[in-house]
mmCIF file of the N, C-alpha and C atoms, coordinates in Angstrom:
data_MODEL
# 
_entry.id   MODEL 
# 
loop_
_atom_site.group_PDB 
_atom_site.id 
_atom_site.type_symbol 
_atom_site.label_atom_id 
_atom_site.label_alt_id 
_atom_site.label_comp_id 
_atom_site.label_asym_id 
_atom_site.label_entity_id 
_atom_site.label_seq_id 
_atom_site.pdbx_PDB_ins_code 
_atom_site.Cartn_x 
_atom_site.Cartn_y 
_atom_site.Cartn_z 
_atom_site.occupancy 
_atom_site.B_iso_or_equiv 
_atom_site.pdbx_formal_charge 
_atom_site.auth_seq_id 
_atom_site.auth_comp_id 
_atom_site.auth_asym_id 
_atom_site.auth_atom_id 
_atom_site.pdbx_PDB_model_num 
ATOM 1   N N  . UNK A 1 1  ? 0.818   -1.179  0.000   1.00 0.00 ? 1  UNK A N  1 
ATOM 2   C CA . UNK A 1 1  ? 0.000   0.000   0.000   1.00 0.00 ? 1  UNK A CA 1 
ATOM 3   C C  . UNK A 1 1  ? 0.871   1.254   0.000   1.00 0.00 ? 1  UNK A C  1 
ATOM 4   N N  . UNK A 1 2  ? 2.099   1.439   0.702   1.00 0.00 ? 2  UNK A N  1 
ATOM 5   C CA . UNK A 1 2  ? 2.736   2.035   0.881   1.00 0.00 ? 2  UNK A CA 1 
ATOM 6   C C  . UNK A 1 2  ? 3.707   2.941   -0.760  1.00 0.00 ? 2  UNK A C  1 
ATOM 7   N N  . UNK A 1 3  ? 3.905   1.652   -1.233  1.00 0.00 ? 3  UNK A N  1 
ATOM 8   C CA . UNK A 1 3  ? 4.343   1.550   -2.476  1.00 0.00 ? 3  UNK A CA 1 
ATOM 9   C C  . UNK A 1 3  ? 3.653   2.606   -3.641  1.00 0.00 ? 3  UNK A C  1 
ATOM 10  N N  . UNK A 1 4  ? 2.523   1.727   -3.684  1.00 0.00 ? 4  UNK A N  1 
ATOM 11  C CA . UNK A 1 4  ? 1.428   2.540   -4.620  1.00 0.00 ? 4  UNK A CA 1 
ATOM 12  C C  . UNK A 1 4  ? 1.087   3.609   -4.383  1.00 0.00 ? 4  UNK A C  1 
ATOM 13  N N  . UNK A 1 5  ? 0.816   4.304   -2.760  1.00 0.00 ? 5  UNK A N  1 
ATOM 14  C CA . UNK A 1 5  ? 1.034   5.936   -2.968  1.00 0.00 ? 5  UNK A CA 1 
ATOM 15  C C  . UNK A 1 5  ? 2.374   6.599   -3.365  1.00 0.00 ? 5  UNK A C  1 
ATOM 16  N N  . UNK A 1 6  ? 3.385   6.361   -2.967  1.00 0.00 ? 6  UNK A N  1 
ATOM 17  C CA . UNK A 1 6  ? 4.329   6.575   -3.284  1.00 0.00 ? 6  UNK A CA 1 
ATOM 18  C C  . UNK A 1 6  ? 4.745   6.924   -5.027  1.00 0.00 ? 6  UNK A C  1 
ATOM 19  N N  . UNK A 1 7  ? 4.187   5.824   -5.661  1.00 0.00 ? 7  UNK A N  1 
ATOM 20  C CA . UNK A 1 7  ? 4.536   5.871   -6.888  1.00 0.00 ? 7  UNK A CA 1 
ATOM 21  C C  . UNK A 1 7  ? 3.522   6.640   -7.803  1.00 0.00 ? 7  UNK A C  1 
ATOM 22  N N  . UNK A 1 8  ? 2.418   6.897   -6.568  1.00 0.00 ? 8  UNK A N  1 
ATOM 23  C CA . UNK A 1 8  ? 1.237   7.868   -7.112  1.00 0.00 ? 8  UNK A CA 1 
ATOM 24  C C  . UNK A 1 8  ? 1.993   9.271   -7.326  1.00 0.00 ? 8  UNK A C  1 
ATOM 25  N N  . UNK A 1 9  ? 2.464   9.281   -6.443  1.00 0.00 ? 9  UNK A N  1 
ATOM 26  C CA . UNK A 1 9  ? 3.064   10.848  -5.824  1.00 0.00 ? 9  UNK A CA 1 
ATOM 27  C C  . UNK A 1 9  ? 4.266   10.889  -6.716  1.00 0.00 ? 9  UNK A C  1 
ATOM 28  N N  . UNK A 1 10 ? 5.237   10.028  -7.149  1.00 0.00 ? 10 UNK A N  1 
ATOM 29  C CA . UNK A 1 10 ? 6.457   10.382  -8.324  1.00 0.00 ? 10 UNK A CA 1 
ATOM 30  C C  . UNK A 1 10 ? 5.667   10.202  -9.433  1.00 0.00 ? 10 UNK A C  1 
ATOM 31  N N  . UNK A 1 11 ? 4.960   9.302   -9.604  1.00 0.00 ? 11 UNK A N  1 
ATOM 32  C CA . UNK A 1 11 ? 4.091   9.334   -11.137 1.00 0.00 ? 11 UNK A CA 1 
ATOM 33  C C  . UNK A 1 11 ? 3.748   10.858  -11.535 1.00 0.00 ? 11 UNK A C  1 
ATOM 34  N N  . UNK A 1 12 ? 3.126   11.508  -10.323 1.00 0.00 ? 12 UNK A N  1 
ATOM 35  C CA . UNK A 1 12 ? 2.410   12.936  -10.312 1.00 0.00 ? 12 UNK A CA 1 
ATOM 36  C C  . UNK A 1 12 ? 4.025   14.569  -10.689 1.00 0.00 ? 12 UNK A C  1 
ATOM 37  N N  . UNK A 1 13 ? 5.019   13.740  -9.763  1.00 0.00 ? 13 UNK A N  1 
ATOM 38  C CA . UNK A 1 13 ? 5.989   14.887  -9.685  1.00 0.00 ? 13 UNK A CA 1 
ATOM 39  C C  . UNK A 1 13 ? 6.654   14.589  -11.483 1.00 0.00 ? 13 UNK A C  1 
ATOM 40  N N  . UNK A 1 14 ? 6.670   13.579  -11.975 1.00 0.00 ? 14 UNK A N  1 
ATOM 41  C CA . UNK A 1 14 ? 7.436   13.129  -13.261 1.00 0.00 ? 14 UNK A CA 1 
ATOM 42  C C  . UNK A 1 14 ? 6.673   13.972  -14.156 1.00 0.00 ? 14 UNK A C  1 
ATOM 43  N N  . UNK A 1 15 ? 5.179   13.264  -14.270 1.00 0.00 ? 15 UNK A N  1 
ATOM 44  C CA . UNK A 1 15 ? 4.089   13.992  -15.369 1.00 0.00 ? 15 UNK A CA 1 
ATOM 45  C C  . UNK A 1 15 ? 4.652   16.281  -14.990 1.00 0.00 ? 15 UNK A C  1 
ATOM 46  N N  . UNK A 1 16 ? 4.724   16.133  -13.916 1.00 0.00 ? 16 UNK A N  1 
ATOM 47  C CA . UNK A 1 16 ? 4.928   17.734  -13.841 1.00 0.00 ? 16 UNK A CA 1 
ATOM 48  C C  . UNK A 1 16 ? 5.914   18.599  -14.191 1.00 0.00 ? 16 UNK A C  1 
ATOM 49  N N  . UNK A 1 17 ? 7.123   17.233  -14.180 1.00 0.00 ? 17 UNK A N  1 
ATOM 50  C CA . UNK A 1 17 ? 8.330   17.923  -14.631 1.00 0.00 ? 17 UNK A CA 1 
ATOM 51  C C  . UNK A 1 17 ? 8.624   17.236  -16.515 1.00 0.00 ? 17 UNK A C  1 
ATOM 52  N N  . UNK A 1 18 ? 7.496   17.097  -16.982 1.00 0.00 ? 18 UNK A N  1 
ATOM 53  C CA . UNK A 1 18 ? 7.457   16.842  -18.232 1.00 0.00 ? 18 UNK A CA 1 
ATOM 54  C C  . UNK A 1 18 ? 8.531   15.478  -18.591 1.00 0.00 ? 18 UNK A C  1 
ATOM 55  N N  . UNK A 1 19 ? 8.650   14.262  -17.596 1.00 0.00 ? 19 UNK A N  1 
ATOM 56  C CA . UNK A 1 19 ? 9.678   13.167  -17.724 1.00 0.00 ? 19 UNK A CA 1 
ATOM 57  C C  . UNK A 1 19 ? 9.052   11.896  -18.014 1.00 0.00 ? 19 UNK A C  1 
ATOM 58  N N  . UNK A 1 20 ? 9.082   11.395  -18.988 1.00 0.00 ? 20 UNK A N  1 
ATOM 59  C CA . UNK A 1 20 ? 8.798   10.032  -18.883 1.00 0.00 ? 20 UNK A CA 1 
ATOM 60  C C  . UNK A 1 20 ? 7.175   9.817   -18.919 1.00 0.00 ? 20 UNK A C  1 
ATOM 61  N N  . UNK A 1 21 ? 5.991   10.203  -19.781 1.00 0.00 ? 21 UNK A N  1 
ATOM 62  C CA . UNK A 1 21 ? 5.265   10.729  -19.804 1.00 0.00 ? 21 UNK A CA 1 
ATOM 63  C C  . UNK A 1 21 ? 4.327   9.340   -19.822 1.00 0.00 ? 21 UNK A C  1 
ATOM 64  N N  . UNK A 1 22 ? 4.873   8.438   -20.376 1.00 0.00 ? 22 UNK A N  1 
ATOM 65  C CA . UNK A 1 22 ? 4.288   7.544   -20.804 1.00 0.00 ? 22 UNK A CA 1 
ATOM 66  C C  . UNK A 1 22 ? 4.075   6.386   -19.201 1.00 0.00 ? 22 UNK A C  1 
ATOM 67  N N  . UNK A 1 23 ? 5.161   6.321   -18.774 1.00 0.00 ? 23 UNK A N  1 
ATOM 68  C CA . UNK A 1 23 ? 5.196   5.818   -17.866 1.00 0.00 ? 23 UNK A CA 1 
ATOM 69  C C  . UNK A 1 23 ? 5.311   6.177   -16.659 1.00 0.00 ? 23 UNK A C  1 
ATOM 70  N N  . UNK A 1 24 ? 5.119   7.497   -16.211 1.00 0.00 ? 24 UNK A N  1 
ATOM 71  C CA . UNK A 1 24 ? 4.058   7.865   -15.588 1.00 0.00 ? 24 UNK A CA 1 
ATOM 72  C C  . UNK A 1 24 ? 2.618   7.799   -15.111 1.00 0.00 ? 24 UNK A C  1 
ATOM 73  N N  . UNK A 1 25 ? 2.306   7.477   -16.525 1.00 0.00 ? 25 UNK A N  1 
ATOM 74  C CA . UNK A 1 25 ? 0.801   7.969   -16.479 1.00 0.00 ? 25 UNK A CA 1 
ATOM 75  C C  . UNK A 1 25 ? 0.391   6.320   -16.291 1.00 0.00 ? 25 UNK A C  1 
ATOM 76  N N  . UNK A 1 26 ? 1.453   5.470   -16.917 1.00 0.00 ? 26 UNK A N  1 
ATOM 77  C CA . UNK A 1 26 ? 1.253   4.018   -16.520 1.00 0.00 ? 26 UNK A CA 1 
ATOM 78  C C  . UNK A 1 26 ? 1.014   3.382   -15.004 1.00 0.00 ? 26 UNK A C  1 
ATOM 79  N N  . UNK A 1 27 ? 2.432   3.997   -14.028 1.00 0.00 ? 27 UNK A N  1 
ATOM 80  C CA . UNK A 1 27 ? 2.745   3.708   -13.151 1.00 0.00 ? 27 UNK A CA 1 
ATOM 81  C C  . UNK A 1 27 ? 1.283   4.735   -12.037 1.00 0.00 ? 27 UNK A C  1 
ATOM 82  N N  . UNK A 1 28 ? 1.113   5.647   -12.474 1.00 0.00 ? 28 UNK A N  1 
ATOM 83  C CA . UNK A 1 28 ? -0.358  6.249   -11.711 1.00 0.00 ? 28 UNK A CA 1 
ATOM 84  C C  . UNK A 1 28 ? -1.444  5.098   -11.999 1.00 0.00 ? 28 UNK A C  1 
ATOM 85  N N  . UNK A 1 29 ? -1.727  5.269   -13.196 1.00 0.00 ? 29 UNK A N  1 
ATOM 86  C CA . UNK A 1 29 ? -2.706  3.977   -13.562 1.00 0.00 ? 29 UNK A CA 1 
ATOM 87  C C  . UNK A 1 29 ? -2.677  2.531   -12.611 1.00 0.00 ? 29 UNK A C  1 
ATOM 88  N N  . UNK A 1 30 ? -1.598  1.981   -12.880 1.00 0.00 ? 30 UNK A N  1 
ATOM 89  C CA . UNK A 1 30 ? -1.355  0.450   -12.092 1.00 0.00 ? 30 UNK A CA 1 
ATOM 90  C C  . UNK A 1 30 ? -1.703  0.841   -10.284 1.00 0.00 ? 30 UNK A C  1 
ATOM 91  N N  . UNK A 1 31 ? -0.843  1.853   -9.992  1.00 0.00 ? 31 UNK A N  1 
ATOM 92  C CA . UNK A 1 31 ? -0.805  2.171   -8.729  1.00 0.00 ? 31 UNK A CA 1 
ATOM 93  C C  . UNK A 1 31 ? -2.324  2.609   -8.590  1.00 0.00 ? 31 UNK A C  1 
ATOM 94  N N  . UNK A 1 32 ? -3.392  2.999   -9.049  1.00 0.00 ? 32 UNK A N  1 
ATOM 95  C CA . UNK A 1 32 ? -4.507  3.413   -8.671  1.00 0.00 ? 32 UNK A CA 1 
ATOM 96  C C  . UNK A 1 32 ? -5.281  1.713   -8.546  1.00 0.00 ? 32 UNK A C  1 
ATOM 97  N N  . UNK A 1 33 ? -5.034  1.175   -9.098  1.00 0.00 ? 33 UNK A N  1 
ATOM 98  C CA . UNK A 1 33 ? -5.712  -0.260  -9.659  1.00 0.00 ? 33 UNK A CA 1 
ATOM 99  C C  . UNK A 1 33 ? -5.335  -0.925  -8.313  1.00 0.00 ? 33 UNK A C  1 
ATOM 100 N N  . UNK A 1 34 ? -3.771  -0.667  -7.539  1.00 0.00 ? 34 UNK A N  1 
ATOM 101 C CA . UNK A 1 34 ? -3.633  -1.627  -7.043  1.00 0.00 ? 34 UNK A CA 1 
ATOM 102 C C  . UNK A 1 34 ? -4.524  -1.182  -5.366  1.00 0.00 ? 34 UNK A C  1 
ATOM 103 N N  . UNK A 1 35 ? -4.497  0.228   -5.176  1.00 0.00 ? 35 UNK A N  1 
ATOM 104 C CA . UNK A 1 35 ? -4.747  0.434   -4.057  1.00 0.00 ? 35 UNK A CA 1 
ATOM 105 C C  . UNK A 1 35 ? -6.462  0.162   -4.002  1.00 0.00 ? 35 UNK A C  1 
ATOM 106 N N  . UNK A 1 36 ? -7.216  0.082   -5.434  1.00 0.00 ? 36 UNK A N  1 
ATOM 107 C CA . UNK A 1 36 ? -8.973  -0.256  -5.390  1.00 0.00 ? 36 UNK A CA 1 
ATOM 108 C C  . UNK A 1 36 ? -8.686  -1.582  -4.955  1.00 0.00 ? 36 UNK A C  1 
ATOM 109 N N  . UNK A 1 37 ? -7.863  -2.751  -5.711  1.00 0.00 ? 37 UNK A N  1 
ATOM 110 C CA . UNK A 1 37 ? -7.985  -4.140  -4.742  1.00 0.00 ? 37 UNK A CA 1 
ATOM 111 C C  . UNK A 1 37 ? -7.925  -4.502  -3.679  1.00 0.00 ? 37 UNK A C  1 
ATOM 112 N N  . UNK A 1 38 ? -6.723  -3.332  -3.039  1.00 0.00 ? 38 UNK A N  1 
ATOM 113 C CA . UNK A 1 38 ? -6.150  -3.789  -1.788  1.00 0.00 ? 38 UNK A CA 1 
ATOM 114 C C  . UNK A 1 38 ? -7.588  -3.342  -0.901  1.00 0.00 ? 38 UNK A C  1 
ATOM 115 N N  . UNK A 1 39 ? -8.195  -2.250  -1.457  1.00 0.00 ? 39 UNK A N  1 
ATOM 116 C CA . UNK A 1 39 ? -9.379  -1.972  -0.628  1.00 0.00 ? 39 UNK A CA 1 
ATOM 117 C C  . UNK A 1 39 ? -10.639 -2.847  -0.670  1.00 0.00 ? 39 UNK A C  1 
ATOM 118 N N  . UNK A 1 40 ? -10.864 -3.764  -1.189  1.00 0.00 ? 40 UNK A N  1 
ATOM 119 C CA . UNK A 1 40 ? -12.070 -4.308  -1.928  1.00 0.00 ? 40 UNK A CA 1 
ATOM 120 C C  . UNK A 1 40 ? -11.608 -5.563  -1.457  1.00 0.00 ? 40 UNK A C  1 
ATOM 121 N N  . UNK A 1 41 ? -10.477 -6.413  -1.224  1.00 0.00 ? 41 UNK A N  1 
ATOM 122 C CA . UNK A 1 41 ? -9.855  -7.466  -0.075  1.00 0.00 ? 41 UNK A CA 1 
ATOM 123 C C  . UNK A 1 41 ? -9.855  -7.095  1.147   1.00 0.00 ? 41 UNK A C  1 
ATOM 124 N N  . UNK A 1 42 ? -9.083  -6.091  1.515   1.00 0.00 ? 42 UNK A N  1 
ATOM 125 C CA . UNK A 1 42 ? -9.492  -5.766  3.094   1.00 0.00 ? 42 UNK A CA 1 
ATOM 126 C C  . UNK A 1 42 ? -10.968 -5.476  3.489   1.00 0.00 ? 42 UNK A C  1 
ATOM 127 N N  . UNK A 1 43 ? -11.531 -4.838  2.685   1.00 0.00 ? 43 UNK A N  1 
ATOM 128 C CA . UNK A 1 43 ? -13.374 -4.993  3.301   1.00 0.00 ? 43 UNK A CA 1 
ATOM 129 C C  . UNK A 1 43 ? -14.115 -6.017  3.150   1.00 0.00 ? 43 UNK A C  1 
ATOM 130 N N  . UNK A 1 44 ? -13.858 -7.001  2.052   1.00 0.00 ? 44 UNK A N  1 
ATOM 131 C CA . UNK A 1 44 ? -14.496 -8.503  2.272   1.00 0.00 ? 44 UNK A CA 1 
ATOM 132 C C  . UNK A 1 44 ? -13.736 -9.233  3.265   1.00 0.00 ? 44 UNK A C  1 
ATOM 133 N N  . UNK A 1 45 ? -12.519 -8.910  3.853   1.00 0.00 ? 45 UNK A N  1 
ATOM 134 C CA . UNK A 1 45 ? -11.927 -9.661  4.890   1.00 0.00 ? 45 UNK A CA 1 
ATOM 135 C C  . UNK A 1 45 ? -12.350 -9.071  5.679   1.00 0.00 ? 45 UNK A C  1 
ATOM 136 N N  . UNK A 1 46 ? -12.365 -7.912  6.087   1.00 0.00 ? 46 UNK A N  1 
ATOM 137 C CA . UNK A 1 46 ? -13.172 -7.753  7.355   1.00 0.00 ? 46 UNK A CA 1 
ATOM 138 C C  . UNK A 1 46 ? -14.225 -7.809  7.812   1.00 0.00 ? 46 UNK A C  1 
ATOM 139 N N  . UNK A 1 47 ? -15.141 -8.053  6.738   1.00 0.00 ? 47 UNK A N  1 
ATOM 140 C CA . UNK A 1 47 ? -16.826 -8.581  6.511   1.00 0.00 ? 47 UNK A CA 1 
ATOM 141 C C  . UNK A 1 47 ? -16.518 -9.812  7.397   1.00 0.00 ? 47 UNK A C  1 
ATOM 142 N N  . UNK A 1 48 ? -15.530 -10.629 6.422   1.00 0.00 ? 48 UNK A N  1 
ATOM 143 C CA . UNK A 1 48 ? -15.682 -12.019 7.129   1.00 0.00 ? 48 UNK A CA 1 
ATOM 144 C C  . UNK A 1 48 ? -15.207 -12.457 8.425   1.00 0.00 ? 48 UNK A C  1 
ATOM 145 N N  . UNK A 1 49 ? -13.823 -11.697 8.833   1.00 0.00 ? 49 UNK A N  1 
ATOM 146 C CA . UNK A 1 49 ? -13.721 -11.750 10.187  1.00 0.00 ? 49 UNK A CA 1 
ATOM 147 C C  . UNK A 1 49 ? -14.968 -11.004 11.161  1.00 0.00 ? 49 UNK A C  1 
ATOM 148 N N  . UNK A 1 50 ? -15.787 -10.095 11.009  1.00 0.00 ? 50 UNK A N  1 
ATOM 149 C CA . UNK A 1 50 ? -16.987 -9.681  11.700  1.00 0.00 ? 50 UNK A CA 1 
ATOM 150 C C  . UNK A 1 50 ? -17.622 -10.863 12.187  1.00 0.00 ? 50 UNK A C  1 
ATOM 151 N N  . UNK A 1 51 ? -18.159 -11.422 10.728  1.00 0.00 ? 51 UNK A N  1 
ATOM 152 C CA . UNK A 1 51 ? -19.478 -12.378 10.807  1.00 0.00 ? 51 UNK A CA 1 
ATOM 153 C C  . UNK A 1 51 ? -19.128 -13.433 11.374  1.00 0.00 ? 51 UNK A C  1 
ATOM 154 N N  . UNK A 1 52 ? -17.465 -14.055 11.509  1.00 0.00 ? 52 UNK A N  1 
ATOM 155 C CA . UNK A 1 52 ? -17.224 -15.467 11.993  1.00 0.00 ? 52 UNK A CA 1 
ATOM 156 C C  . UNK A 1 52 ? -16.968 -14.798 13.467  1.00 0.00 ? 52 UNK A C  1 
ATOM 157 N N  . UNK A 1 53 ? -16.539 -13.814 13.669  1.00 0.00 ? 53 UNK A N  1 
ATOM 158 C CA . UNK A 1 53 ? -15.547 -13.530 15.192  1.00 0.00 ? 53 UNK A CA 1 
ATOM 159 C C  . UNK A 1 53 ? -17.479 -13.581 16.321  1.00 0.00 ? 53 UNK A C  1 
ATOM 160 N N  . UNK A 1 54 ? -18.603 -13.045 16.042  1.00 0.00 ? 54 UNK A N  1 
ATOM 161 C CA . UNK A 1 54 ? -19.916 -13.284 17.095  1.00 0.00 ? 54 UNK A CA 1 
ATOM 162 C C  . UNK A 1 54 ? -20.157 -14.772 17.016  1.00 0.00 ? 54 UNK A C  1 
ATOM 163 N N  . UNK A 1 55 ? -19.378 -15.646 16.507  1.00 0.00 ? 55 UNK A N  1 
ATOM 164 C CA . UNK A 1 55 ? -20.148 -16.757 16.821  1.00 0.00 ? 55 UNK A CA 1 
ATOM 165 C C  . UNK A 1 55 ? -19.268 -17.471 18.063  1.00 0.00 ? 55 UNK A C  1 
ATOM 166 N N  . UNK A 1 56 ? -19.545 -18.469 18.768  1.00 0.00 ? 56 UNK A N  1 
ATOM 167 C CA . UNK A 1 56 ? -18.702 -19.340 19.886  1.00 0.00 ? 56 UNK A CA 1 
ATOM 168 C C  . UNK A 1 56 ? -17.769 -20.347 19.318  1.00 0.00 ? 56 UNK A C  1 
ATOM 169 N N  . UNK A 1 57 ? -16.405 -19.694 19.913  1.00 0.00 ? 57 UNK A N  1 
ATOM 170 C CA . UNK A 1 57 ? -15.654 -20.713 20.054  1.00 0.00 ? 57 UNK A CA 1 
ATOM 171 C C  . UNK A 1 57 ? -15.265 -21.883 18.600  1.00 0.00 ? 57 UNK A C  1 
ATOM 172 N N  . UNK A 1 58 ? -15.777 -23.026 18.733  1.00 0.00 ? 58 UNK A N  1 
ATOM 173 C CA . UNK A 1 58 ? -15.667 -23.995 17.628  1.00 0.00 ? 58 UNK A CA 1 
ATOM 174 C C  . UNK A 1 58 ? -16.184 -23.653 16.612  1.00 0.00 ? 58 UNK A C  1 
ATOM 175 N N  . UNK A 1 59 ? -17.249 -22.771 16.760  1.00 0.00 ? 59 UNK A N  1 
ATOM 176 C CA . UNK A 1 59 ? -17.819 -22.436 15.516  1.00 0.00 ? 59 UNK A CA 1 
ATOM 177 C C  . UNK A 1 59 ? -17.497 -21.419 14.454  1.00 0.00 ? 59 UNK A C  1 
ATOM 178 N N  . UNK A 1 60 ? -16.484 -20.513 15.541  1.00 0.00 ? 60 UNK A N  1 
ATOM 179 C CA . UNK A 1 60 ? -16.058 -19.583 15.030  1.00 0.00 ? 60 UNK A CA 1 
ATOM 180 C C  . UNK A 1 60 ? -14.747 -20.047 14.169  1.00 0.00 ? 60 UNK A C  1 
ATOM 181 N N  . UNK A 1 61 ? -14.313 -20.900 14.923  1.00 0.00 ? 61 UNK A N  1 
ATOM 182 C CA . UNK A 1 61 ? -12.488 -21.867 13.964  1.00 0.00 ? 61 UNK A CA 1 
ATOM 183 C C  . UNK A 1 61 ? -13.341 -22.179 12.685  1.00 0.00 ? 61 UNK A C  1 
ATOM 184 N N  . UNK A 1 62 ? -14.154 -23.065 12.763  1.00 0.00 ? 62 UNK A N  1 
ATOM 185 C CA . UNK A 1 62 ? -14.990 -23.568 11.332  1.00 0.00 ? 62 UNK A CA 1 
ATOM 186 C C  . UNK A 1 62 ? -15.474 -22.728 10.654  1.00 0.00 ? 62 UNK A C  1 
ATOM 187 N N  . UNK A 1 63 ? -16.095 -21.806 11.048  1.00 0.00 ? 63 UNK A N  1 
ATOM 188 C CA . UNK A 1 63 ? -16.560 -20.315 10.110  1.00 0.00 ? 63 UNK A CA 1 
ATOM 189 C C  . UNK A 1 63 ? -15.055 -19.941 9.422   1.00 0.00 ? 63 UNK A C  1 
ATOM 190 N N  . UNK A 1 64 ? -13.675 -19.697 10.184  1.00 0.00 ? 64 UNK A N  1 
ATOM 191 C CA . UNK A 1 64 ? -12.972 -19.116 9.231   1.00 0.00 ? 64 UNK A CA 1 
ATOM 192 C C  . UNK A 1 64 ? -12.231 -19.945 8.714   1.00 0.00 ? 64 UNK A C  1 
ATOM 193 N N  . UNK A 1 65 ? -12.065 -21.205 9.140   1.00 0.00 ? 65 UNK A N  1 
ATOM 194 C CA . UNK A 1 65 ? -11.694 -22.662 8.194   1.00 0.00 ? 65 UNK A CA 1 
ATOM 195 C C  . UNK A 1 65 ? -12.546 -22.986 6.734   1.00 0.00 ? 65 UNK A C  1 
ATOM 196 N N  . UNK A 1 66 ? -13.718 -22.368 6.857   1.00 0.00 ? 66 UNK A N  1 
ATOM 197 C CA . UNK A 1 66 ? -14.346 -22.722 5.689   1.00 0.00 ? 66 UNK A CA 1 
ATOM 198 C C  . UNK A 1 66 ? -14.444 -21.790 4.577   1.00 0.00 ? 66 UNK A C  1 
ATOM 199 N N  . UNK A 1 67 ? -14.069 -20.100 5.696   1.00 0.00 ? 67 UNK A N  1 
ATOM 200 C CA . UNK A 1 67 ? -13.948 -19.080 4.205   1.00 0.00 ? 67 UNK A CA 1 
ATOM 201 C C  . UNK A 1 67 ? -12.418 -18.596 4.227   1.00 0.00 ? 67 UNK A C  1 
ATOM 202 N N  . UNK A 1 68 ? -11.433 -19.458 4.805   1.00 0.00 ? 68 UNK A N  1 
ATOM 203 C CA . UNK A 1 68 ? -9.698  -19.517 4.628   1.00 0.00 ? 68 UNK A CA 1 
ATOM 204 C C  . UNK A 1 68 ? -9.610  -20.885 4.339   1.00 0.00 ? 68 UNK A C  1 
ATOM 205 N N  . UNK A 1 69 ? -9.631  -21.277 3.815   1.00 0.00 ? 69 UNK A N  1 
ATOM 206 C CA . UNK A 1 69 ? -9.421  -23.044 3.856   1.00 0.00 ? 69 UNK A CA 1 
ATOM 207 C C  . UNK A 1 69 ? -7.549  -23.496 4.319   1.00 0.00 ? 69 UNK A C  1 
ATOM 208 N N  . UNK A 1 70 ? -6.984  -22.034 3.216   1.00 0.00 ? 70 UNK A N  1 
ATOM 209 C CA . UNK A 1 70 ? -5.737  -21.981 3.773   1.00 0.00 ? 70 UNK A CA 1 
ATOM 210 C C  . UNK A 1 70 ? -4.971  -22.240 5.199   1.00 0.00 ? 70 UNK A C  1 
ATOM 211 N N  . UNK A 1 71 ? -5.972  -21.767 5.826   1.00 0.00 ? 71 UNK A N  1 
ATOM 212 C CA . UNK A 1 71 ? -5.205  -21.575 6.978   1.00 0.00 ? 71 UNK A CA 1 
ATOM 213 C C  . UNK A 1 71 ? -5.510  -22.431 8.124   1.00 0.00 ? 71 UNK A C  1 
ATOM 214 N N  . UNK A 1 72 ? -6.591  -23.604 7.231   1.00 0.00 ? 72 UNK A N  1 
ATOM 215 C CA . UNK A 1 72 ? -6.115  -24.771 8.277   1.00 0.00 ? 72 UNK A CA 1 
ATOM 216 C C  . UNK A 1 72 ? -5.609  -26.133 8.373   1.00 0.00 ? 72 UNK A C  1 
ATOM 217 N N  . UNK A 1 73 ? -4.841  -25.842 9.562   1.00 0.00 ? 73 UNK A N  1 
ATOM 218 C CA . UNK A 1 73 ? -3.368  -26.454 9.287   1.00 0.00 ? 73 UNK A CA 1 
ATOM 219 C C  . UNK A 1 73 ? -3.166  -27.234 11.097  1.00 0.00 ? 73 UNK A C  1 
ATOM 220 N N  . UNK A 1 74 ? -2.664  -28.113 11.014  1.00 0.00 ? 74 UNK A N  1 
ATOM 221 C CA . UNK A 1 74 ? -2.421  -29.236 12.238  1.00 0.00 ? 74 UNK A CA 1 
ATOM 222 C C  . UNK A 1 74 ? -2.319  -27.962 13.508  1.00 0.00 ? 74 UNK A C  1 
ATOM 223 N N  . UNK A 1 75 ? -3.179  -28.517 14.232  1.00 0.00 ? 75 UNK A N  1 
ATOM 224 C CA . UNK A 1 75 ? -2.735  -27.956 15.882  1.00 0.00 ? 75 UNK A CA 1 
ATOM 225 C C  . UNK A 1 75 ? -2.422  -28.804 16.702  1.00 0.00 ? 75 UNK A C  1 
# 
């Protein structure tokens, strides 16, 4: 996340100092794209940690075992 503003902000200083025009306007582009995903993953993840974290206990491991499948793994 850090990245992509960053490269928002030289994308912006390049286009101003008339450098590299093309890829600029690329590197704004990608960098805008990446920070809508990163936002649109973190709010369905936090949807889903909401809805599993009110339930009890076992049910709550299986709620996020079933929408991480990843992440379950031997205890």
């Amino acid at each position: 996340m850090i990245t992509a503003i960053l490269s928002i902000v030289f994308g912006c200083v390049a286009l101003a100092k008339h450098a590299g025009k093309g890829r600029a306007i690329a590197g704004i582009v990608i960098s805008i794209l990446s920070l809508i995903l990163f936002a649109i993953v973190a709010i369905w993840f936090w949807n889903v940690v909401q809805e599993c974290a009110h339930l009890p206990g076992q049910l709550a491991d299986r709620c996020f075992e079933e929408r991480f499948p990843w992440m379950s793994g031997s205890r």
